[in-house]
C-alpha positions in Angstrom: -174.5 165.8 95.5 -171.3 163.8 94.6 -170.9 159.9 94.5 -167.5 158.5 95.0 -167.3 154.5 94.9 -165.4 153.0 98.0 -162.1 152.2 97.7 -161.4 148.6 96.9 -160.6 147.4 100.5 -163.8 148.5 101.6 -166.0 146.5 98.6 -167.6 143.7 99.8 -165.6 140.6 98.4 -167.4 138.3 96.2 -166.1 134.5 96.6 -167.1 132.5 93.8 -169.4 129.4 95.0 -168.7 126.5 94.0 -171.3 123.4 93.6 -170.8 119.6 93.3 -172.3 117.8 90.8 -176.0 116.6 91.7 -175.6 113.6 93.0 -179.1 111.0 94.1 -176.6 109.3 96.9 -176.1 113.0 98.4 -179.9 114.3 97.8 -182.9 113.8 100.0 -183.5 110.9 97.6 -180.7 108.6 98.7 -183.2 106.6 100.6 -185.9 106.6 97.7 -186.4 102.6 96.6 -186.5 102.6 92.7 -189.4 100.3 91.0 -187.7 96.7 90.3 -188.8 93.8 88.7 -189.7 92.3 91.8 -191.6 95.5 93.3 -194.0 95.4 89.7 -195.1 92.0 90.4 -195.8 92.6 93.5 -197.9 95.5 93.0 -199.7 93.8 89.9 -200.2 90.7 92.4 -202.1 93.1 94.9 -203.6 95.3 92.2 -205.1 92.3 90.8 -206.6 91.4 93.7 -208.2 94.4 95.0 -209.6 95.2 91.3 -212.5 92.1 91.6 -211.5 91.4 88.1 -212.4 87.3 88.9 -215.8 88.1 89.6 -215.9 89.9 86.4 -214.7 86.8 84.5 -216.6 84.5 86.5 -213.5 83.2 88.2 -213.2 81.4 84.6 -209.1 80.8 85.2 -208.4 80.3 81.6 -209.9 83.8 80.9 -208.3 85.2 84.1 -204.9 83.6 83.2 -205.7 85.5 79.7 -206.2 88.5 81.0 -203.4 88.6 83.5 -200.9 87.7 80.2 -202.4 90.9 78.7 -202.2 93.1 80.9 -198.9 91.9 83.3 -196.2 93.2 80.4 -198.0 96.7 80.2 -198.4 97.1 83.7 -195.3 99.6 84.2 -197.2 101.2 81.8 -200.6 101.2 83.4 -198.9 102.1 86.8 -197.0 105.2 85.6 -200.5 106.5 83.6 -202.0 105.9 87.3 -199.4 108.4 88.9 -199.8 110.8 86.5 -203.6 111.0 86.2 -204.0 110.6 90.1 -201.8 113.6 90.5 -204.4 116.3 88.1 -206.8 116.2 90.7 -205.8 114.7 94.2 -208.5 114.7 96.5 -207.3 117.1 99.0 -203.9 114.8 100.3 -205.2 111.4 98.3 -203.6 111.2 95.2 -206.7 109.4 92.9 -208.4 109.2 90.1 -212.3 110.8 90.1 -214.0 109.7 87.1 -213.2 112.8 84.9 -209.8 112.0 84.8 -210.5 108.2 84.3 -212.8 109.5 80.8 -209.4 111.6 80.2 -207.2 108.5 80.5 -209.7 106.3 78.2 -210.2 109.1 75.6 -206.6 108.9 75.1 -206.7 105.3 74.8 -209.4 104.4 72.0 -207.5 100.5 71.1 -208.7 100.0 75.1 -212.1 101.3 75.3 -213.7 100.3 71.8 -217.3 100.9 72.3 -218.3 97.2 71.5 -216.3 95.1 73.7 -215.7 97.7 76.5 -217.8 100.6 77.1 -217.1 104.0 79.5 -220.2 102.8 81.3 -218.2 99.4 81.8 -215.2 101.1 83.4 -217.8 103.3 85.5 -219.5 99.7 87.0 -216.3 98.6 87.7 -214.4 101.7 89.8 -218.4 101.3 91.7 -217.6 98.0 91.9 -213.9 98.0 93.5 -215.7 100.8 95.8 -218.6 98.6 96.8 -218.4 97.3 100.3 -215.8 99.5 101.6 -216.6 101.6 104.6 -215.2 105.4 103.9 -215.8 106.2 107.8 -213.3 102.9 108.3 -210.9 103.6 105.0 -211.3 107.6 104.6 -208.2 107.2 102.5 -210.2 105.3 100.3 -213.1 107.7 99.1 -216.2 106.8 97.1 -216.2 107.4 93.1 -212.3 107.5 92.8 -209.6 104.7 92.1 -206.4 104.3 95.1 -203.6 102.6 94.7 -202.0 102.1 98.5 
């Protein structure tokens, strides 16, 4: 058997592709609202309020105000640790946190959870507690055991 390679007019002609430079105002993401100022205050606002947190101070406003002073400036913080431990384990299409990755989070967090003024078992009563009262036949996107953020 003999090979002969085709004559040239015959090879298939290779056209060199050119790209543009990625670009977000061109990509599927052009639509995609960045976090502002404004949308971490609002979040924090409703966060606050779905967490129960003024029960857990007694709705004492000069510990709540406290509280909210500690916390508000890390929140961007707090929020991006939330997307990235909700997204280890979704429950099936619900992006949350069960309470294996909540110990995760806290074991990597030892100035938070100190043993003596907060305890795991704390942060356990409180997830039951922002669960409590909510009907997961009603809310299914809001399962039992786990933390959502809508």
């Amino acid at each position: 058997m003999e090979v002969i390679p085709r004559p040239k007019e015959h090879a298939l002609l290779i056209q060199e592709i050119t790209k543009d430079e990625w670009k977000v105002e061109k990509s599927i993401f052009k639509d995609y609202r960045l976090d502002s100022e404004e949308t971490y205050n609002e979040c924090f606002d409703t966060d606050w309020a779905l967490s129960k947190c003024d029960k857990v101070f007694r709705d004492n406003q000069l510990h709540i105000s406290i509280a909210k002073g500690f916390i508000k400036p890390e929140y961007q913080y707090i929020k991006e640790a939330y997307k990235y431990y909700s997204g280890l384990n979704p429950l099936g299409k619900i992006t949350c946190i069960d309470p294996v990755a909540l110990k995760e989070c806290f074991n990597n967090c030892p100035f938070f959870v100190d043993n003596r003024t907060i305890k795991q078992s704390d942060i356990d009563l409180q997830v039951i507690a922002c669960n409590s009262g909510v009907d997961s036949v009603k809310f299914p996107l809001n399962p039992k055991n786990v933390i959502v953020r809508h």
